[in-house]
C-alpha positions as MATLAB code, in Angstrom:
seq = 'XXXXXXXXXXXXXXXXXXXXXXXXXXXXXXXXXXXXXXXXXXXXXXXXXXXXXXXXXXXXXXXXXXXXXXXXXXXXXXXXXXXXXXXXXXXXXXXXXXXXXXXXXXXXXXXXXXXXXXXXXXXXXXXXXXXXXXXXXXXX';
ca = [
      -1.358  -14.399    8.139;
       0.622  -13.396   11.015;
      -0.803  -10.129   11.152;
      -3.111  -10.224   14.856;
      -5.644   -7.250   13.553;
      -6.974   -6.973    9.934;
      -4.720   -3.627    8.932;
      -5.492   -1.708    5.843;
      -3.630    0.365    3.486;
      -5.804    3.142    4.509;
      -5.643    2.685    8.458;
      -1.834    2.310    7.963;
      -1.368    5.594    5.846;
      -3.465    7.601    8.251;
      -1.315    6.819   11.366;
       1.804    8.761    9.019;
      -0.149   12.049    9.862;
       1.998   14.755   11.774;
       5.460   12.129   12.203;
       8.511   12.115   10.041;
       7.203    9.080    7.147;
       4.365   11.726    6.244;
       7.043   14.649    5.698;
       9.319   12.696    3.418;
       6.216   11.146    1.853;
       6.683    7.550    3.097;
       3.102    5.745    1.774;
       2.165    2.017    2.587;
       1.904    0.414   -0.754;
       0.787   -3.177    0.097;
      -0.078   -5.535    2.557;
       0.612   -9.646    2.130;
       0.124  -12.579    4.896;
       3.879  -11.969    6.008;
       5.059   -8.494    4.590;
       4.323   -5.029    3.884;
       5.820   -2.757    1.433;
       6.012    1.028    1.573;
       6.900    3.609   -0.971;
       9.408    7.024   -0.443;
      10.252    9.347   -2.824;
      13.438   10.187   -3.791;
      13.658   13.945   -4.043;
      14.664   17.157   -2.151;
      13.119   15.796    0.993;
      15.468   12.415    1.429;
      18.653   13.454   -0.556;
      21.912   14.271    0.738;
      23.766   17.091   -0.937;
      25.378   15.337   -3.443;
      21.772   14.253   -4.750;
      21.951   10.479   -4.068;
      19.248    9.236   -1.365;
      20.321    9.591    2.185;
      20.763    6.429    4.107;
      19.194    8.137    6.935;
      16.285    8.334    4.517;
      16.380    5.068    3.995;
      16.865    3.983    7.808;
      13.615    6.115    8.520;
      11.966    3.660    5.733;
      13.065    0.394    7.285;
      12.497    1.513   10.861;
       8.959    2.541    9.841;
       8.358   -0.809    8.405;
       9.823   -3.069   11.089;
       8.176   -1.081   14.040;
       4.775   -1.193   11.881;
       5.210   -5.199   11.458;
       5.952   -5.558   15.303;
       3.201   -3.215   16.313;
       0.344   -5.516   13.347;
       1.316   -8.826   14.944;
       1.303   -8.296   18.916;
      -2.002   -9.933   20.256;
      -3.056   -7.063   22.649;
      -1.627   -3.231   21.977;
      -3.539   -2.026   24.837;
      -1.378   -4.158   26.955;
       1.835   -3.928   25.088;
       4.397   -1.557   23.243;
       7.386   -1.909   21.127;
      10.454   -0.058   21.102;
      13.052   -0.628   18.414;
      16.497   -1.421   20.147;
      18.922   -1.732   17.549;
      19.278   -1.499   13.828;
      21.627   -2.172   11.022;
      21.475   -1.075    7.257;
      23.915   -1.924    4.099;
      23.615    0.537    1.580;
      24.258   -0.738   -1.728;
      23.553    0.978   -4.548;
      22.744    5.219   -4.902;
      19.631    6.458   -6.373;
      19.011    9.309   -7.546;
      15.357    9.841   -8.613;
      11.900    8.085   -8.566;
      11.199    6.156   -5.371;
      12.563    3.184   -3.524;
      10.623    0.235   -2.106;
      10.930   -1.148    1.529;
       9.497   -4.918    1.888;
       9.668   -6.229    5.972;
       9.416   -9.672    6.600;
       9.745  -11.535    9.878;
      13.289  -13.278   10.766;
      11.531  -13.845   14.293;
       8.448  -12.859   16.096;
       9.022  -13.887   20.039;
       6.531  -12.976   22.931;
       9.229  -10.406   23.778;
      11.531   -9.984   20.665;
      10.956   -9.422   16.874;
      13.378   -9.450   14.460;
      12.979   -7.889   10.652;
      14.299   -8.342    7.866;
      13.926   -4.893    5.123;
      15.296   -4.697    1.931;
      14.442   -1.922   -0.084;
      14.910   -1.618   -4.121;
      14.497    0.996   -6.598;
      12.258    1.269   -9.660;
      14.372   -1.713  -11.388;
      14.457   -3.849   -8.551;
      17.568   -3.347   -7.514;
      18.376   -3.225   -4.258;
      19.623   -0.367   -2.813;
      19.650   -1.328    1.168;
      19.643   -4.205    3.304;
      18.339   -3.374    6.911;
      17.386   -5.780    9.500;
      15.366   -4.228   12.880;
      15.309   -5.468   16.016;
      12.441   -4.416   18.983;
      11.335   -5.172   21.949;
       7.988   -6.126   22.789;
       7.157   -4.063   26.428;
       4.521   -4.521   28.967;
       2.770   -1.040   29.306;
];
């Protein structure tokens, strides 16, 4: 597992309160050794006007999961922050209704750089972005 504290679904989910992932209804779905996937809705709260998902919805998604990842497998987070410092996402393929599914996994995990890799999918499994996060891992 590269995860450095034992994270739950519920401990996760809870940290959403009062930011941006709890008012477009971004939910932690599940956690594996080397991933975590979250949930978002696609309705009135991340559609464009043309009713296809926004791709700044979706770069809210990826974001959330990447800095979440960095943030689960630093060894000390009294002693260290991360700050996202670029990011890149390929939007695919529209949709329309239902939700989407963001899955993070690690391309690197440095002492001082992490790179992730998000793809996120809709109800068939289709993907719908490509989005790959990098951050910085800070001294506080």
């Amino acid at each position: 597992m590269i995860w450095k504290n034992n994270p739950t679904l519920e401990g996760l989910n809870a940290v959403n309160d009062n930011t941006i992932c709890r008012a477009i209804g971004i939910e932690f779905t599940e956690i594996g050794d080397d991933y975590l996937i979250a949930k978002m809705p696609v309705d009135h709260r991340t559609k464009q006007p043309m009713g296809l998902l926004h791709g700044g919805a979706s770069v809210v998604l990826a974001e959330t999961l990447g800095s979440v990842a960095s943030v689960l497998s630093i060894d000390d987070v009294s002693k260290k922050s991360i700050v996202g410092i670029e990011i890149n996402a390929n939007h695919l393929k529209s949709a329309t209704s239902g939700f989407v599914y963001g899955k993070v996994t690690p391309i690197k995990i440095g002492r001082k750089l992490h790179i992730w890799e998000i793809d996120i999918v809709n109800e068939d499994g289709k993907k719908v972005c490509v989005s790959r996060l990098t951050v910085m891992v800070l001294d506080r």
